[in-house]
N, C-alpha and C positions, 0 to 999 in steps of 0.2 A: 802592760808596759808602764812604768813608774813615769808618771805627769810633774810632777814637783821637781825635777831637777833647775838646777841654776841656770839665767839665759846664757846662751851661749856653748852650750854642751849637746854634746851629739849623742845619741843614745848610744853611741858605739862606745860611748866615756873619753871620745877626745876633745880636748878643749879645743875651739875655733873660736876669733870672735865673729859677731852675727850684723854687727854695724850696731844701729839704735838701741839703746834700750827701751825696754818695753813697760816699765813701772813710770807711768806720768801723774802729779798730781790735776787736779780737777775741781771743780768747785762743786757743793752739794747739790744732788741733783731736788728738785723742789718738793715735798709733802705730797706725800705720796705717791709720788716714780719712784720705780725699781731701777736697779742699776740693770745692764744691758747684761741679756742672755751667757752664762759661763764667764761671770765672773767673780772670784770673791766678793763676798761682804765690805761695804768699806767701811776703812777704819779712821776713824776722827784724829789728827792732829791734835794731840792738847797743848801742845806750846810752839805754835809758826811764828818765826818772827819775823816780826815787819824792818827790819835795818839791823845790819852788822853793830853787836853790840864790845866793847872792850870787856878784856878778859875778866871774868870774876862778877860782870855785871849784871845783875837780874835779867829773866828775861823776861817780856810785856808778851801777856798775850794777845792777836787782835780781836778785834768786833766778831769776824768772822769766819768760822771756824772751815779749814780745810779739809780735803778729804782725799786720799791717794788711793786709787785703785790698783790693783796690779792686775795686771793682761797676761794669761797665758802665753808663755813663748810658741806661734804658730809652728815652730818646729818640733813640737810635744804634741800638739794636740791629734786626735785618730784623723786619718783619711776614710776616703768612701764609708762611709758611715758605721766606722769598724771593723771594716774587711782587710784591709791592709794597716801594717804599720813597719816603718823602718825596721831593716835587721839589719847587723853587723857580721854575724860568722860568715866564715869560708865556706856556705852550703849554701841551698835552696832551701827556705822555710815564709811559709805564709802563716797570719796568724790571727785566728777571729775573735775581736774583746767583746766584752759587756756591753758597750756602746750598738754590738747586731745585733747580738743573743738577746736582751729585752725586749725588743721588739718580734722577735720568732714567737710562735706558735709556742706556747708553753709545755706543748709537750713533743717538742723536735727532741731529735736525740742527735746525736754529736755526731753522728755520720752525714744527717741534713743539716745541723750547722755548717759544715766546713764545704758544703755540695755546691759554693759559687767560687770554690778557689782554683787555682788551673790547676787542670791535671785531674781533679777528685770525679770521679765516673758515681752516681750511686744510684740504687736501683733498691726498689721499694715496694711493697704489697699493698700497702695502703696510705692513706694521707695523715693521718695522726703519728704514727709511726711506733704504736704498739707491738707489730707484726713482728717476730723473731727472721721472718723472710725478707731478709734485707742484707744489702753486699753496698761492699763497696770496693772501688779499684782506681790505682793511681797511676797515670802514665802507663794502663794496663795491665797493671800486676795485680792483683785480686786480694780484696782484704786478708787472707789468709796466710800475705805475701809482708801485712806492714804490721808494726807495732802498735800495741795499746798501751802507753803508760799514766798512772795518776801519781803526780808526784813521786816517783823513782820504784813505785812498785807495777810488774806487770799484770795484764788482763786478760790477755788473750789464753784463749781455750787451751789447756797445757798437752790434749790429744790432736786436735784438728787447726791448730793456729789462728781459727776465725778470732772473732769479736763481737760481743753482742750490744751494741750499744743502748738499747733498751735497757740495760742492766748499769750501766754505768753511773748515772748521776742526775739529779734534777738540774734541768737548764739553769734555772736560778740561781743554782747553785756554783757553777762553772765562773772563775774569773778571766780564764782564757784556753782558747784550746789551738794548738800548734800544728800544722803538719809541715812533716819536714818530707817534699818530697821524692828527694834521692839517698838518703841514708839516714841511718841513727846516731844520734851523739855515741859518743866511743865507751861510756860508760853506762847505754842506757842494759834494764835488763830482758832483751829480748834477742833471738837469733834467728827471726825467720824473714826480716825483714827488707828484703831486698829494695820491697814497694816503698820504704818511707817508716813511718814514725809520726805517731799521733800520740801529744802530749797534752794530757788534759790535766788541767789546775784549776784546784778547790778557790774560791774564793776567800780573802783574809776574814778573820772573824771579827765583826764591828766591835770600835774602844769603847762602846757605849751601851747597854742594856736597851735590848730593843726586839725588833722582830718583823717580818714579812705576812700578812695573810691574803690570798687570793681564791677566785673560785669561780670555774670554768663553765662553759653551757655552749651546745654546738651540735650540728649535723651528726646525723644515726645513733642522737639519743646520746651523744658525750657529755660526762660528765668529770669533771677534778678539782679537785682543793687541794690547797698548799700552805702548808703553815709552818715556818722557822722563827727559831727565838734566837735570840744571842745573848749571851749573860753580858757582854761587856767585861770590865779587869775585875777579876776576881778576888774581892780584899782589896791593899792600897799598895800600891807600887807592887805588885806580884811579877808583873807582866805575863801575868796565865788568861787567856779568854777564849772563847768557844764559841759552836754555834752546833746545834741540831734541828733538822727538820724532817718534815713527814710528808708524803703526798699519797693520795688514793685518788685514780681513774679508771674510767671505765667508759667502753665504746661497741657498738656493734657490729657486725661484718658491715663495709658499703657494697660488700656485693656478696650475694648469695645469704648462708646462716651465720651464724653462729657469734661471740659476744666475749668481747679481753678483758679484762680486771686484773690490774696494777698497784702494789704498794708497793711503796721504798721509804728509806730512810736514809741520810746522808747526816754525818757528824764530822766536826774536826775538832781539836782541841791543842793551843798550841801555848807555849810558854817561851819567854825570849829573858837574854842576862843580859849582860855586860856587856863585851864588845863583841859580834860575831859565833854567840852562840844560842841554841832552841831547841825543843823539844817538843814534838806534835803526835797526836794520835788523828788520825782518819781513818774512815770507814761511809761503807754501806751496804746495806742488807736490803734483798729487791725478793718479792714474792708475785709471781705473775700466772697469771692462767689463760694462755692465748689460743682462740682458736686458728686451722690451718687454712689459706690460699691456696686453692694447688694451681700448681705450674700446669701451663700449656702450650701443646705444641704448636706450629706456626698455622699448620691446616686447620685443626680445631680454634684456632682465633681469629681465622678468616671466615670461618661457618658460624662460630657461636657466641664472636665476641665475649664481652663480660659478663654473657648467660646463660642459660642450659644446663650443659651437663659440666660444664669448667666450673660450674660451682658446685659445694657439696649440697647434699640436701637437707631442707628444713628439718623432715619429719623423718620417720623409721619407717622403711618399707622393705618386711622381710622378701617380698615376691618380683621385687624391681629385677632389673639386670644386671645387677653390682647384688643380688642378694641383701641390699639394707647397708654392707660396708661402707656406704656412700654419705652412710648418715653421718651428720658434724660435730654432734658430740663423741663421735668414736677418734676422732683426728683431735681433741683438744691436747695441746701441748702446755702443760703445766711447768716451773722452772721456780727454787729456793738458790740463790748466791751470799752470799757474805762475805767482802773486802776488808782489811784492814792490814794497817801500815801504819808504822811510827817513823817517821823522818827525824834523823838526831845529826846535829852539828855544834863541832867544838872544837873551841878556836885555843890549840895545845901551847902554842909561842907564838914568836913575832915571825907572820908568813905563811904557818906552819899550822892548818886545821884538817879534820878529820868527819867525812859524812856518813854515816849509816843509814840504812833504812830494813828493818826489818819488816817484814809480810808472812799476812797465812790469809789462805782460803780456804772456801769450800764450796760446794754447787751440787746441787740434785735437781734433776729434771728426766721426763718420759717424751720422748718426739712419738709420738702414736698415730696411729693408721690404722683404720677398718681393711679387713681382707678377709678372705676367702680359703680355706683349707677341707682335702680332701677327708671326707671320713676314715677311709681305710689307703693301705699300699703310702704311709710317713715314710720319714725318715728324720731319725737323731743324729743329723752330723751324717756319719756313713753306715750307720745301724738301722738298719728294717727296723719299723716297729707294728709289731704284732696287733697291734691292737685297734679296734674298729671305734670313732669317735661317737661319742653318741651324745649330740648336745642341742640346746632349745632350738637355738632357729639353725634347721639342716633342709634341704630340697637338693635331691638331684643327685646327689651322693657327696654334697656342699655344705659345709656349715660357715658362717659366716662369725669371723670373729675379732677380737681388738689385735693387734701386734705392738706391743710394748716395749720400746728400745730405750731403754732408762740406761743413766751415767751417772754412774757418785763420782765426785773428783778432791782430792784435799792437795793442799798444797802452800807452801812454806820456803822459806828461803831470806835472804839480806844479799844488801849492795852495799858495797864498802870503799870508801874511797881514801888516800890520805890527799892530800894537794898540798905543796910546798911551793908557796910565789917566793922568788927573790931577786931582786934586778930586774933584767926584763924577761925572764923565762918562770915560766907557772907548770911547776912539774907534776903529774897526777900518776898513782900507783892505787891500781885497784883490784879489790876479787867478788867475785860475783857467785854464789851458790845457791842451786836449787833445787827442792826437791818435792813429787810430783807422785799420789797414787791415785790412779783411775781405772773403777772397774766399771766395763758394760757389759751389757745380759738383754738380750729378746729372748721374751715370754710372750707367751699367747693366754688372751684371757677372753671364755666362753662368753660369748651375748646374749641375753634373754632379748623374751619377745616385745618387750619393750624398747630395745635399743640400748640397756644398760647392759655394762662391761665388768661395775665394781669403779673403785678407786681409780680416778685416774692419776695417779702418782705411781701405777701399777701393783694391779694386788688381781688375786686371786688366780694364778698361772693353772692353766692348763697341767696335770698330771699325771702320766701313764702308769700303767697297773704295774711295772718295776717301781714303782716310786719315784723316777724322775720328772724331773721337767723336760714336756717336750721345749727343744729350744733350737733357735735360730743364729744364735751368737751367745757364749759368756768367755768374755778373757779380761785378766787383771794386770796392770802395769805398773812398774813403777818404773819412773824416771828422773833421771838425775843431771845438771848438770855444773860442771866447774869454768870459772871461765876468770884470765888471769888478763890486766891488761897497762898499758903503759903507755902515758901519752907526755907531751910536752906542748909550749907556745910561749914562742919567743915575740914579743912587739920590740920593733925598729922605727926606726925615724921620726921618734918622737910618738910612736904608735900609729903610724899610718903604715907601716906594713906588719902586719900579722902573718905568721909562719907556724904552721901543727902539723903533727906528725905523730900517729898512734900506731900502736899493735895489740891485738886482741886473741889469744889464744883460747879456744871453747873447747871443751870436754863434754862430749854430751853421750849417754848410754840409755838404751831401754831394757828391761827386763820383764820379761812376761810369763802368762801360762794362758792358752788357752785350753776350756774344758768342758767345749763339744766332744762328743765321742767319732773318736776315729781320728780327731785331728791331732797332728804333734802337740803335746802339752807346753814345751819350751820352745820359749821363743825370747832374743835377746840380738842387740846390734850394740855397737858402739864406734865412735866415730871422734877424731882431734882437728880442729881445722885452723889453719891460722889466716890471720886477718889484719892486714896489713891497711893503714889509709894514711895521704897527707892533703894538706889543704894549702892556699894562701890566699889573703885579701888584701887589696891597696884601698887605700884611700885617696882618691886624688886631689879631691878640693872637699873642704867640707860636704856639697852637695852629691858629688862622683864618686860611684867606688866599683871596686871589680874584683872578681873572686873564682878561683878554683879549685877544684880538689877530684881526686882520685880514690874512691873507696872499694871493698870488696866486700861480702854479703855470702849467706850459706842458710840452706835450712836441709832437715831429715824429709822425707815426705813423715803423711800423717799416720798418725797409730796404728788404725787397724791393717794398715800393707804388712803388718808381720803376723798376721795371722789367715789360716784357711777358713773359708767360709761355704759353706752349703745349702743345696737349696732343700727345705722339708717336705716338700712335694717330690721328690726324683733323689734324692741322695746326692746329685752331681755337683762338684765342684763350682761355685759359681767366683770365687777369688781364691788364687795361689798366695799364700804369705811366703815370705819371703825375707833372712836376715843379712842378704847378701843386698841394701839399700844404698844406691847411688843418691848420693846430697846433690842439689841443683847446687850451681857456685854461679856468683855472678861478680863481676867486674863494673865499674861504672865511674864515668866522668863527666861532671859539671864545669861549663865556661858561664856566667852572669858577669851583668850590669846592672848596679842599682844606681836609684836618684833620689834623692831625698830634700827636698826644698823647700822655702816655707808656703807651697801650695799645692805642689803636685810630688806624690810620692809613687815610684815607680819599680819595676825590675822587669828583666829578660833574660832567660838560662837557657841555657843550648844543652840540651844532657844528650849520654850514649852509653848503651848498655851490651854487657854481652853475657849470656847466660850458657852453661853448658847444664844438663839434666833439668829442664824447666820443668817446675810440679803446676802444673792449671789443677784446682779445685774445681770438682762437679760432684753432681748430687743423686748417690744413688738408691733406689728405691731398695731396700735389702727386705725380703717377705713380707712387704705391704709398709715399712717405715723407714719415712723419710733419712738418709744418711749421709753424711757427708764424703767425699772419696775423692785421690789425685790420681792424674795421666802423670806419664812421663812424656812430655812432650820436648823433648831431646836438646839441641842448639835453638837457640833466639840472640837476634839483634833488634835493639830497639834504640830508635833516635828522634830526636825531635826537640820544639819549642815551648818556654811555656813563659807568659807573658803578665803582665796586673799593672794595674795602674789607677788611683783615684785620687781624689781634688780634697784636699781638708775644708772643712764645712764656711761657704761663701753665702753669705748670705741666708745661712742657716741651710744651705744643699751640700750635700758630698757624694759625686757621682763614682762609679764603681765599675771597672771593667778588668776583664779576664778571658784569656784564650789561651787553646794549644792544640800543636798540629803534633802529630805521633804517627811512625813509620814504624812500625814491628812486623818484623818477618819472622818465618822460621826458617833453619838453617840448614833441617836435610830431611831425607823422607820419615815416615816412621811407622815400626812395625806394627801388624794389627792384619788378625786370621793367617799366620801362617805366610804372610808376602809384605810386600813394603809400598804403602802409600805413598805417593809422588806429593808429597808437601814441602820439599822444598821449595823456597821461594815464597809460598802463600803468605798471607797474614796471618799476625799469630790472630788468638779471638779473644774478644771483649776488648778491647784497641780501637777504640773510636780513632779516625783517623782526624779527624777533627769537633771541637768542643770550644765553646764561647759561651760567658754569661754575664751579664750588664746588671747594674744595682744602680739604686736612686734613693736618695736619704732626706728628708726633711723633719727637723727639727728645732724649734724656738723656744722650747722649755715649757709650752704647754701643749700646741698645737704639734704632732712627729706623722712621720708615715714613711715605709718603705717599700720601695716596688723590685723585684728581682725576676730577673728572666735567665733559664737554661737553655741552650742547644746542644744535642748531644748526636753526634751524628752517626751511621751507621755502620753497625762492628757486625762480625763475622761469629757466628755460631758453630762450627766446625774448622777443622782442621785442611781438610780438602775446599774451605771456602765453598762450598757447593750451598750453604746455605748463611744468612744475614738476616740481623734485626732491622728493622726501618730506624731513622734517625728518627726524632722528636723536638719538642720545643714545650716546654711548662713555663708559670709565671707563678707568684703566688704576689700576695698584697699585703701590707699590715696599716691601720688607720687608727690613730688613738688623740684621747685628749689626758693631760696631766694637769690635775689641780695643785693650788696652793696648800698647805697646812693647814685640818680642819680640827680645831680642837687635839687630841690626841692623835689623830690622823698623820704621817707625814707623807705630804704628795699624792692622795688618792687618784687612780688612774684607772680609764677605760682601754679596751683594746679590742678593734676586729682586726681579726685573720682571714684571710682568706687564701684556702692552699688550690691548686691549678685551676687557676680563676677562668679558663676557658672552658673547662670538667675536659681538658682533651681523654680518650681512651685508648691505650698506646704500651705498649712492651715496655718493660723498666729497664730489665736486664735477661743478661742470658745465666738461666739457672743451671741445667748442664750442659755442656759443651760435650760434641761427640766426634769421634772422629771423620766422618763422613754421614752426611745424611741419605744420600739415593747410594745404588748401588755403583761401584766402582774398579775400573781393570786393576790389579795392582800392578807393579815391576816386573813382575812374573810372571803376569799371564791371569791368574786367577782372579776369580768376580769377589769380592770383598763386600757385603752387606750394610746397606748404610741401617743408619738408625737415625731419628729423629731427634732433634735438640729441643727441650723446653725453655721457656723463658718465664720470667718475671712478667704478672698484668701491674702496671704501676696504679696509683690510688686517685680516685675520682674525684670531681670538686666537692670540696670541705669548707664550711664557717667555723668558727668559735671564739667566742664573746667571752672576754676577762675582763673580771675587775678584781682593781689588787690596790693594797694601800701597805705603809710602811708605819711602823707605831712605837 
């Protein structure tokens, strides 16, 4: 949020006055005191004059010389120590600056940045936050539900609508990140997002040549460094400047084996003219090698907590009970991404600019799984295969091998806007296109008696004497979509009422092949949804304001629902595809109250949801690797509170609080074996029905520290509610000191972290959700099978020690 504005102005850009002004002169403070914490430099007076002189007369200077400081207007400055700051739109958004983010864990990732906001559920594998095993869910819509944008280009997985936030960006790098959390701006590029919209921005690129280095050390053997340069203005009066940086970490399992190693790189590069026009290139490129968590069930975490067999094993042991598949380098999930985006804006006449943003990406990764396959009696898809396996480590009529589930994905597209302001109505005409190819393949690849597989980026497949590959899944997709939209906003009464009103028409089609044998080769959907939303804000007094809006939301379920899938032990069917795909739709309305004063900055929304074809994300194991996959779990109503409130910094503290209470039902029973589960009424799952968390800021400009605590209370693992996670309560700590200018040095700084400073050990989240866990009557009469739900082990107590200087 821009701090420099003129006293008296409301971030919302209406002018108010504030009473006092806030620029007082002062007299020097004495050789050697500093002027008081956040505030400019002062600047010396060189001509005060001592009496009203006549016109044209010299002026005298006095003896001695004055000094004017200027005082930030407390109505600019961050509340709760960066957790909150005033918004103006007609929606619900909270929004975390640089002011939290520097003091986090240097290697949070932006789903734990945002994890004290209300509403945000996030559940985690470990404390550093390397683990790809990570979700998050808003108001109980499951990340799969919200948007990821970095400056106007999309993130989110273009097969499964997750988010990897380990792939996104260095924290450092971040100058704010947004959740909005009951809809997306009308222009954003994404369609799955019912859950909300997470906007993350690059930080601007420093006017000055300079640079960041830092370098990490910490529990299970953590290690990272951080180095970004900034050219400053490139030439003289260019207005072009940049910045790139680099990090490399690395950490070991905290429980059980195994060992992640992390590079990225983040650049932007951005050029500015005249009046209202730029030009920027960003990007980042993330190469990771993580190993896996596995998820457990609730009986097995009550037997073996964080040990046993819920971990994989250190060593290779062909003769174990799992035949050796247990071992952890068979589970290492490796991942290549590369982001980029050009943001372009230009300013065509008077009123009358035009935004683009062009994108391409690209992603390669293998989610892999040690398993287990029978020597003889396969199957390819629906085809016998003849042939008797004959490979290193076999016992029992068992060979024990990798299962290889690799994604290439490429993808490209622009966001286009025009915006015409004139009077008081700001009129936007937009189009949006995108386009999307992803292919995925499970291969099996033979294990020596060592425990080696080959390559794990997947190499060396499994192949039968026709020449095939034995395989478990290969289908290829492409995906496209158009999407046409139209908004307006009219300000009234001097700008204290705002009025919006958009429509959003989406084109969206897949087209595929799968080419298992036996399954249909074609496979293709398409789908036109239209999307209607309006909004309004008052403004009552500069401090009061209040807002509504009315949006609508739509997604496809994910990729692989349009293909057959089988099992290669049995030939049987284990997924029906299908291009006859019902889209969830959802409806939703926001009522808020915000406050914004020069001490306490507040809000409260009352949201309601109502979803028809609801898609839950769960995770399923497809021939030994890990996969992602949706329920249809039918009608949902959801309602509730969501609340924030913190204190701009008093005395150098700015305390921080946040709650929400959440009522989600389901809305009728649902099928499942042939009969119909009596879930009407239940609660939906992952719906904490209540959630709170408290923040605490101290800062003086040398001496900072921040303390934060989650409660996240207990949600529901099935659908028949027959089974539930425990609620929880985490804290983490950060404690640092900030120096002055050391020679070339600016600001060298110390920093401990400390992540769940109790080391509590406790469920994160629910990884799949299942329809019923124990066995169950359905509507019909008939016994219905439960199954069990796994959940997320969340991440044990963690240190780590930074130092970092500015140069």
């Amino acid at each position: 949020m821009a701090c420099a504005l003129a006293s008296g102005t409301l971030l919302s850009g209406m002018a108010w006055p504030v009473g006092a002004a806030w620029a007082q002169a002062v007299s020097a403070p004495p050789a050697g005191q500093k002027a008081a914490q956040h505030t400019p430099a002062p600047t010396t007076a060189h001509a005060a004059p001592t009496a009203p002189k006549a016109q044209g007369a010299p002026v005298q200077a006095s003896g001695r010389p004055q000094v004017v400081i200027v005082r930030a207007n407390p109505l600019h400055a961050s509340a709760g120590g960066g957790l909150i700051h005033p918004q103006s739109e007609p929606q619900a958004q909270s929004v975390v600056g640089q002011e939290y983010i520097r003091l986090q864990s240097p290697t949070a990732t932006a789903f734990e940045l945002v994890s004290q906001l209300p509403g945000a559920n996030v559940s985690g594998s470990d404390p550093f936050g390397f683990s790809p095993q990570t979700n998050i869910s808003v108001r109980g819509m499951n990340g799969d539900a919200i948007g990821y944008v970095l400056e106007g280009m999309p993130l989110n997985d273009i097969a499964y609508y997750t988010g990897y936030p380990s792939q996104f960006a260095d924290s450092e790098n971040y100058e704010s990140i947004a959740l909005q959390q009951g809809s997306p701006d009308l222009d954003s590029p994404v369609m799955n997002a019912a859950g909300g919209l997470m906007k993350l921005r690059f930080r601007t690129p420093a006017e000055k040549a300079g640079g960041q280095f830092s370098a990490s050390y910490g529990s299970y053997d953590t290690n990272r460094e951080f180095l970004r340069l900034d050219t400053g203005e490139i030439g003289h009066n260019t207005g072009l400047r940049g910045f790139v940086s680099y990090s490399h970490s690395a950490t070991d399992n905290w429980r059980g084996a195994g060992r992640d190693e992390r590079q990225h790189v983040d650049f932007k590069l951005e050029k500015t003219w005249g009046q209202g026009n730029s030009a920027g290139l960003l990007g980042s490129w993330n190469q990771a090698v993580d190993s896996y968590y596995p998820q457990v069930s609730k009986d097995d975490w009550r037997t073996y907590g964080i040990g046993g067999p819920n971990n994989l094993d250190r060593h290779f042991h062909a003769d174990d009970d799992y035949g050796g598949s247990d071992y952890w380098r068979l589970s290492r999930q490796p991942e290549r991404t590369l982001y980029l985006a050009a943001p372009l804006q230009f300013a065509l006449a008077e009123g009358l600019s035009l935004h683009v943003t062009p994108y391409a990406q690209g992603a390669y990764g293998n989610a892999a799984g040690g398993t287990q396959l029978p020597t003889s009696g396969l199957y390819n898809g629906t085809q016998a295969v003849p042939d008797v396996l004959d490979l290193p480590v076999t016992a029992d009529g068992y060979s024990t091998v990798r299962a290889d589930y690799t994604q290439r994905s490429f993808r490209s597209g622009f966001t286009s806007a025009l915006e015409w302001k004139r009077g008081v109505n700001d009129l936007v005409l937009g189009y949006w296109y995108d386009y999307g190819d992803d292919t995925e393949r499970e291969t099996f690849a033979a294990v020596n008696g060592s425990g080696n597989a080959g390559s794990i980026w997947g190499g060396r497949p499994i192949t039968l004497a026709d020449g095939n590959m034995l395989l478990g899944a290969s289908n290829h997709t492409i995906s496209q979509t158009n999407a046409l939209f139209v908004g307006d906003r009219v300000s009234l009464l001097h700008d204290r009422l705002l009025l919006t009103a958009g429509f959003k028409e989406v084109m969206f089609s897949r087209t595929g092949t799968n080419a298992v044998p036996g399954a249909p080769y074609h496979a293709n959907m398409n789908t036109a949804v239209p999307l209607p939303r309006f909004g309004v804000r008052f403004q009552i007094t500069p401090e009061h304001q209040v807002f509504f809006n009315a949006t609508t939301n739509f997604r496809t379920p994910a990729e692989p629902a349009l293909y057959d899938a089988y099992d290669p032990t049995s030939g049987a069917m284990t997924q029906k595809g299908t291009s006859s795909l019902k889209n969830e739709y959802s409806i939703a309305e926001e009522l808020g109250y915000r406050y914004a004063g020069s001490r306490v900055v507040g809000s409260l929304t009352l949201f309601n949801y109502n979803f028809t074809n609801r898609q839950i994300a769960t995770l399923a194991m497809i021939n030994g690797a890990p996969v992602d996959s949706t329920i249809n779990a039918g009608g949902q109503t959801s309602r509730g509170v969501d609340v924030e409130i913190g204190l701009r910094p008093w005395h150098h503290i700015s305390p921080y609080l946040s709650g929400e209470y959440l009522h989600a039902t389901i809305d009728n029973d649902l099928y499942s074996g042939g009969d119909l589960l009596p879930t009407r009424g239940k609660r939906a799952v992952r719906s904490p029905t209540l959630q709170a968390a408290a923040g605490l800021t101290y800062d003086d400009g040398h001496f900072f520290g921040v303390m934060t605590v989650k409660y996240t209370g207990h949600q529901y693992a099935t659908f028949m509610n027959d089974e539930r996670m425990p609620s929880h309560v985490t804290g983490n700590l950060a404690l640092g000191y900030r120096m002055n200018d050391v020679s070339v040095l600016h600001r060298p700084e110390f920093r401990m972290n400390f992540i769940n400073i109790t080391n509590q050990h406790y469920l994160s989240g629910v990884a799949d959700p299942t329809m019923n866990a124990h066995d169950t009557q359905g509507r019909y009469g008939t016994t219905i099978a439960g199954q069990a739900p796994d959940y997320y082990i969340g991440g044990g107590f963690a240190a780590l020690f930074t130092a970092s200087t500015g140069f």
